[in-house]
N, CA, C and O of each residue as an XYZ file, in Angstrom:
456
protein
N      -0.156     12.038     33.085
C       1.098     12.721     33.246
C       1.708     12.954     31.874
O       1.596     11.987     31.121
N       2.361     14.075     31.354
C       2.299     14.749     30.427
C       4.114     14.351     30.128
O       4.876     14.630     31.053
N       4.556     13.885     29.182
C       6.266     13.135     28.896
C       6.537     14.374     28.472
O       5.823     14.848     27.587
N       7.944     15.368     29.182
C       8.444     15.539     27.805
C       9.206     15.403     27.041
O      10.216     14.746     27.294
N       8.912     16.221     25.309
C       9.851     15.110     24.559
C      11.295     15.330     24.610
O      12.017     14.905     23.708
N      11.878     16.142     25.884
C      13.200     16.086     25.780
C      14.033     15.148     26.817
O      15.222     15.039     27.118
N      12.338     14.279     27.368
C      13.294     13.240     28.456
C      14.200     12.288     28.237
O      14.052     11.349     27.455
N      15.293     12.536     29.014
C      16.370     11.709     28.918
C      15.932      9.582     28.704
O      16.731      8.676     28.466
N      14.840      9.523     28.858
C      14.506      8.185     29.090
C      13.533      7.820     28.193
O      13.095      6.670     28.189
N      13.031      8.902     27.216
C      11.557      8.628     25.865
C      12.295      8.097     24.994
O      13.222      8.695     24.448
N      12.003      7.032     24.786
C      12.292      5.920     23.483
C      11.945      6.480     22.299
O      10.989      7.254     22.342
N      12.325      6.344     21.540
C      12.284      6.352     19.749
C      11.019      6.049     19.265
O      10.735      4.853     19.205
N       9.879      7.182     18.766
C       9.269      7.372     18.159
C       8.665      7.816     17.037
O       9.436      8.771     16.936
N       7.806      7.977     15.917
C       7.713      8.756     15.388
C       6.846      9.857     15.681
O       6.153      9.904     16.696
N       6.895     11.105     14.438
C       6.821     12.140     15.367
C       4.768     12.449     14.874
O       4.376     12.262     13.722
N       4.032     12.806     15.755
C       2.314     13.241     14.982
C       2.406     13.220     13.262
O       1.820     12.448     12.504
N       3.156     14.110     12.987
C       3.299     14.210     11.356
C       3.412     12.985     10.336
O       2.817     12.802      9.274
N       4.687     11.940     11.219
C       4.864     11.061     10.209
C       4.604      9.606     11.060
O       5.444      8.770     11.392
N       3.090      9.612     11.295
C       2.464      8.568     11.824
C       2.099      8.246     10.426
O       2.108      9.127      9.567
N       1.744      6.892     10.134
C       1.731      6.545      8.767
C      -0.225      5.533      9.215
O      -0.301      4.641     10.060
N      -0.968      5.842      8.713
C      -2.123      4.879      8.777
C      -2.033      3.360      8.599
O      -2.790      2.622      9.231
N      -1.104      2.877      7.736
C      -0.910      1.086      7.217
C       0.133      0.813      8.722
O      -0.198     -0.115      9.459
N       0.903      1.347      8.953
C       1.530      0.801     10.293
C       0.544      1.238     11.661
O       1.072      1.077     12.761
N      -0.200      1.526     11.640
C      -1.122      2.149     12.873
C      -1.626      1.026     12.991
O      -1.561      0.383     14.038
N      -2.398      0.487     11.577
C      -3.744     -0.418     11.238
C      -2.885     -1.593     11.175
O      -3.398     -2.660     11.510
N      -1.822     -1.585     10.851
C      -1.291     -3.130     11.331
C      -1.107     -3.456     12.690
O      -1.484     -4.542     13.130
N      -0.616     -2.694     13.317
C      -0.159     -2.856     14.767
C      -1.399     -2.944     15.880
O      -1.303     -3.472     16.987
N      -2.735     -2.220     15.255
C      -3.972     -2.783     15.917
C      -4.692     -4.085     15.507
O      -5.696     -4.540     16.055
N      -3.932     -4.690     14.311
C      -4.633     -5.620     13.936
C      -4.015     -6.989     14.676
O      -4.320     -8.156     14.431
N      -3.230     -6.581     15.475
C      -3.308     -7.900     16.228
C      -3.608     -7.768     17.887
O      -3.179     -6.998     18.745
N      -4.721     -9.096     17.917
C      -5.530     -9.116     18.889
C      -4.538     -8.592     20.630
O      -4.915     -7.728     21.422
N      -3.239     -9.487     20.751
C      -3.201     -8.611     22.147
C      -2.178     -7.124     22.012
O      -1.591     -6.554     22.933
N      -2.210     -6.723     20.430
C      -1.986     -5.380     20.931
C      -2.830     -4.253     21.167
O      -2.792     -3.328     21.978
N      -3.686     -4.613     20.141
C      -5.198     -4.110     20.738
C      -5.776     -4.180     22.087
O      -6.346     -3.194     22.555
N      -5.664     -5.328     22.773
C      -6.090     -5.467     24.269
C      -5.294     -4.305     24.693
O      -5.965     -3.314     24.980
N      -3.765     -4.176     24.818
C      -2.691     -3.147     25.351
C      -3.347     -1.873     25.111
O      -3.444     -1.204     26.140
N      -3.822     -1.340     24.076
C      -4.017     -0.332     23.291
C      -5.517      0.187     23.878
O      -5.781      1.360     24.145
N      -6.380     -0.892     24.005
C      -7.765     -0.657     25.110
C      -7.572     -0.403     26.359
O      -8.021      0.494     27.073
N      -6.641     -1.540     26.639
C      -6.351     -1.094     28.656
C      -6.185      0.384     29.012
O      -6.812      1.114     29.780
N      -4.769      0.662     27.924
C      -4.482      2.380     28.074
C      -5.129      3.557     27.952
O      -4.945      4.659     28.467
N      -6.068      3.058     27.037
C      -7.368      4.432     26.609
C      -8.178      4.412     28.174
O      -8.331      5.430     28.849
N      -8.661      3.006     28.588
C      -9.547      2.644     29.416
C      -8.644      3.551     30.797
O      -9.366      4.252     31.506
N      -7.534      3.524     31.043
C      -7.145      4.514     32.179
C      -6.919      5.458     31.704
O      -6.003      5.966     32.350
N      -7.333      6.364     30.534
C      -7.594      8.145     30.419
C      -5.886      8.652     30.890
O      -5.620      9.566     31.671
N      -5.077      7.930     30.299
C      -3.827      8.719     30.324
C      -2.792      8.491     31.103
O      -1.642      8.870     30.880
N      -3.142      7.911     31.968
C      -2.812      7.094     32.933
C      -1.196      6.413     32.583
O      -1.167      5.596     31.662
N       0.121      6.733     33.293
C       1.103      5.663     33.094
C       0.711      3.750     32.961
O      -0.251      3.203     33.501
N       1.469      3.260     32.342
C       1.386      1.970     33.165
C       2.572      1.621     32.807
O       3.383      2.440     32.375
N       2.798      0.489     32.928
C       4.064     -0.356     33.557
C       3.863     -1.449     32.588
O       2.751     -1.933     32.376
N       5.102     -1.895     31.912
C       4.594     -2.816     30.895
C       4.479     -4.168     31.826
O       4.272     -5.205     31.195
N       4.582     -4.266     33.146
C       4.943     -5.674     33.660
C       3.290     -5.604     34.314
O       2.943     -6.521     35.058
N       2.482     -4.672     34.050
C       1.410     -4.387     34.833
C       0.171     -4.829     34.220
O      -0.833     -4.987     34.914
N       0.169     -5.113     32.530
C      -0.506     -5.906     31.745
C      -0.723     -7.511     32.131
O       0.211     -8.253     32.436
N      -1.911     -7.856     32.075
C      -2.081     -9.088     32.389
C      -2.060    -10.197     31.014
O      -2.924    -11.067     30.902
N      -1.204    -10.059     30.245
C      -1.169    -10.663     28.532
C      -0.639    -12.202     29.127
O      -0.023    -12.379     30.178
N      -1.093    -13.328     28.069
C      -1.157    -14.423     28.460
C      -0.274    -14.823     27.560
O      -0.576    -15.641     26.692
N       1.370    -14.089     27.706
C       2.509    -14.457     26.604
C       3.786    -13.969     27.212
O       3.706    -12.871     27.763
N       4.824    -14.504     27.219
C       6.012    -14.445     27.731
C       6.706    -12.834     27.525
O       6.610    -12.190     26.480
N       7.423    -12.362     28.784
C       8.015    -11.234     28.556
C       8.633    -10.998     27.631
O       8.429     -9.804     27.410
N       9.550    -11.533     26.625
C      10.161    -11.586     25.353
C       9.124    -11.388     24.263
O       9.620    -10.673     23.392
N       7.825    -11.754     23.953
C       6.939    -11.533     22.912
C       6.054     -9.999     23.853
O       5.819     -9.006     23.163
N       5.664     -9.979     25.319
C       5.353     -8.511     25.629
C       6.067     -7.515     24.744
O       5.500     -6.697     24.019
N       7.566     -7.691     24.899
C       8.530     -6.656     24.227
C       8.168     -6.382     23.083
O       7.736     -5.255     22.843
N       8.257     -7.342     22.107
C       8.033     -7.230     20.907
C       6.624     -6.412     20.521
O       6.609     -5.456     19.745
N       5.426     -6.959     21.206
C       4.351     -6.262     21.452
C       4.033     -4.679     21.148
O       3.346     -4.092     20.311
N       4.967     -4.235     22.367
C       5.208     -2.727     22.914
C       6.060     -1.712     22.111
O       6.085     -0.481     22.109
N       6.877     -2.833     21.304
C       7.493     -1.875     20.106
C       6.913     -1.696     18.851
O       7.111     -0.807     18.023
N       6.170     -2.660     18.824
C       5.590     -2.327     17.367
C       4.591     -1.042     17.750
O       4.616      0.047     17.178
N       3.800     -1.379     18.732
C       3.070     -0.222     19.096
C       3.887      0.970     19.202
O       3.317      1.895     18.624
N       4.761      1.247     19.602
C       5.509      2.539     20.244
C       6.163      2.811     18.352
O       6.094      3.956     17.905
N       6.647      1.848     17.591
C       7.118      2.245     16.115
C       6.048      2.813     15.631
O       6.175      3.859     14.995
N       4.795      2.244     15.833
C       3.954      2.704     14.656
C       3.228      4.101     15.667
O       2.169      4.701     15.483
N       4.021      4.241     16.483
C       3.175      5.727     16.934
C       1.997      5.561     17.895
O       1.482      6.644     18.171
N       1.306      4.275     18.605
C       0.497      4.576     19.255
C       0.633      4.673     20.617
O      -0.419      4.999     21.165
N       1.566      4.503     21.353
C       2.234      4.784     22.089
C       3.389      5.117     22.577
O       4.419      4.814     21.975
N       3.406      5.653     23.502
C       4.735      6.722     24.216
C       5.023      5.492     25.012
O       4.186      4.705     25.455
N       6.760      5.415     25.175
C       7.270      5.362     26.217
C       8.943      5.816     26.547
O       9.881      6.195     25.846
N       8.734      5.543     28.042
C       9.571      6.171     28.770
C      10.424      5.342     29.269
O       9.906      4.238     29.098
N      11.541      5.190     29.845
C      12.478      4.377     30.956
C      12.061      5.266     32.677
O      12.204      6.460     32.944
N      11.589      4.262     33.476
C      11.435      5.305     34.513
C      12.362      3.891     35.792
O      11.832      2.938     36.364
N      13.887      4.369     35.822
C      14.611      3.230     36.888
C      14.576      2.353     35.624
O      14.715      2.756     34.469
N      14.341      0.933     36.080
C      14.338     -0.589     35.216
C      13.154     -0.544     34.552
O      13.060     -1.439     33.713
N      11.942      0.393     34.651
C      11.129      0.315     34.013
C      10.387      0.589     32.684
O      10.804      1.728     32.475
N       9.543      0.304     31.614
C       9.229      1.145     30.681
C       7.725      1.666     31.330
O       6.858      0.958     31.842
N       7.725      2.720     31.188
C       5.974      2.922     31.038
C       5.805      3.467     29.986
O       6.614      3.993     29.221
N       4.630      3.335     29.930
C       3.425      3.426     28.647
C       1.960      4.121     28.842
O       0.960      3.923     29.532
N       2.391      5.033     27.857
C       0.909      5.864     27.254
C       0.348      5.823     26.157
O       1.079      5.881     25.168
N      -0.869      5.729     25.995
C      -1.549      6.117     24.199
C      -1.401      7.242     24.174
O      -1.587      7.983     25.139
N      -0.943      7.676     22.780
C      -0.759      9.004     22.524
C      -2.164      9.234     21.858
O      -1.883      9.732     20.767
N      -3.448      9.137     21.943
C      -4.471      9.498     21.649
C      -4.500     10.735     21.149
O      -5.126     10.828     20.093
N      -3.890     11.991     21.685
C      -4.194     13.439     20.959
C      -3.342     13.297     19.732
O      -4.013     13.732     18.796
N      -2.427     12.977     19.399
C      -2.078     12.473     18.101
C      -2.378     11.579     17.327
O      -2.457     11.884     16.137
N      -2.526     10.798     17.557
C      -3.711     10.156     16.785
C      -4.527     10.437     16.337
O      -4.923     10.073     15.230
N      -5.208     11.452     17.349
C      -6.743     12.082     17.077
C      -6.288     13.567     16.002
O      -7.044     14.211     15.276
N      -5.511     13.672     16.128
C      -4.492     15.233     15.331
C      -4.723     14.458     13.729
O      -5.390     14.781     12.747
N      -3.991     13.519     13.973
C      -3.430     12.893     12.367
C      -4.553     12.288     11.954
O      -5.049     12.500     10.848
N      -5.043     11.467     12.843
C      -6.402     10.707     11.897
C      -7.817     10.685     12.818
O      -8.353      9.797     13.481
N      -8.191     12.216     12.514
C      -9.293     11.539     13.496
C     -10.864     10.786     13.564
O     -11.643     10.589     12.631
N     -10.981     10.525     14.695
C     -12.118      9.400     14.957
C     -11.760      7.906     15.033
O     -12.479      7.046     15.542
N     -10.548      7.703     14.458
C      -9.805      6.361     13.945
C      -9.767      5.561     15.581
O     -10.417      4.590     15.969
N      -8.910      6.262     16.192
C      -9.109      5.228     18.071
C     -10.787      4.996     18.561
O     -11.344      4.049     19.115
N     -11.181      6.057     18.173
C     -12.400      5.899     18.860
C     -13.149      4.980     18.397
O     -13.666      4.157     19.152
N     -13.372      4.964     16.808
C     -13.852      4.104     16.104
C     -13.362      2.439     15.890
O     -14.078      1.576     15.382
N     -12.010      2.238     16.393
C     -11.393      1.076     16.589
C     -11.703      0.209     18.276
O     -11.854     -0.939     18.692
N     -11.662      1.813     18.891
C     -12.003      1.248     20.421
C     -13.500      0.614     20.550
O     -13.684     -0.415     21.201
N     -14.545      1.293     19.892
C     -15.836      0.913     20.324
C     -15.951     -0.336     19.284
O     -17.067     -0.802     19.514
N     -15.612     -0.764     18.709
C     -15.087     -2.011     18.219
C     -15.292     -3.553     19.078
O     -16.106     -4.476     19.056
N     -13.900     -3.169     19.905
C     -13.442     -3.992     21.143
C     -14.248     -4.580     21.840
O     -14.887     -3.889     22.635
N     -14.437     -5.669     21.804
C     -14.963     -6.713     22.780
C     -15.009     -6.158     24.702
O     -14.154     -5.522     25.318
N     -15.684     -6.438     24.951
C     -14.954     -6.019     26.287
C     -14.647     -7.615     27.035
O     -15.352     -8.624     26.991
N     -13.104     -7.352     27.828
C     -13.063     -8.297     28.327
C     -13.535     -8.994     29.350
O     -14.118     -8.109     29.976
N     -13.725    -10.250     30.118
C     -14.605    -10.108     31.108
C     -13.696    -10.531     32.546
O     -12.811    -11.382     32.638
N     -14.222     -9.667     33.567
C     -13.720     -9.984     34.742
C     -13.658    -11.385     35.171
O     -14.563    -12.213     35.271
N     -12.007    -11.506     35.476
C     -11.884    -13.072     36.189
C     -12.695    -13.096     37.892
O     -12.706    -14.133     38.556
């Protein structure tokens, strides 16, 4: 589902242009934002729900999580009711630096089913 950027509820981002590479590469360099950052590619565009992540860390550090990601540009989000959802902005990414997700994703461990 396609945001647009004049919704009353899209959080503060930066914009394709001034995605910066050292805040991208920091914000993947830690292990469960990367998990976040795999889940979302892994559903192809797909909303999710930040309460819909299965992260093994208190809703107060989720938050923190979801903003660094959403500051440094790799994801969109929205207010939808009480909720945030969340997208990878992958075509920007892929605009500004590309091969960089793909090459970070095939990376990734895969996790294993409980």
């Amino acid at each position: 589902m396609a945001i647009d950027q004049d919704c009353p509820g899209l959080l503060p981002e930066p914009a394709t242009a001034e995605l910066e590479l050292v805040r991208v590469l920091h914000a993947l360099a830690d292990p469960i934002r990367l998990r976040i950052v795999a889940d979302l590619a892994a559903v192809g565009g797909v909303e999710l729900n930040c309460l819909s992540f299965d992260l093994p860390i208190t809703k107060s550090t989720m938050t923190h999580h979801f903003r660094v990601l959403r500051e440094a540009g790799l994801i969109r989000q929205h207010r939808r009711g009480t909720s945030k959802m969340n997208t990878l902005r992958a075509a920007d990414l892929a605009e500004r630096f590309p091969g960089l997700l793909e090459s970070v994703l095939a990376a990734v461990p895969a996790v294993p089913a409980d």
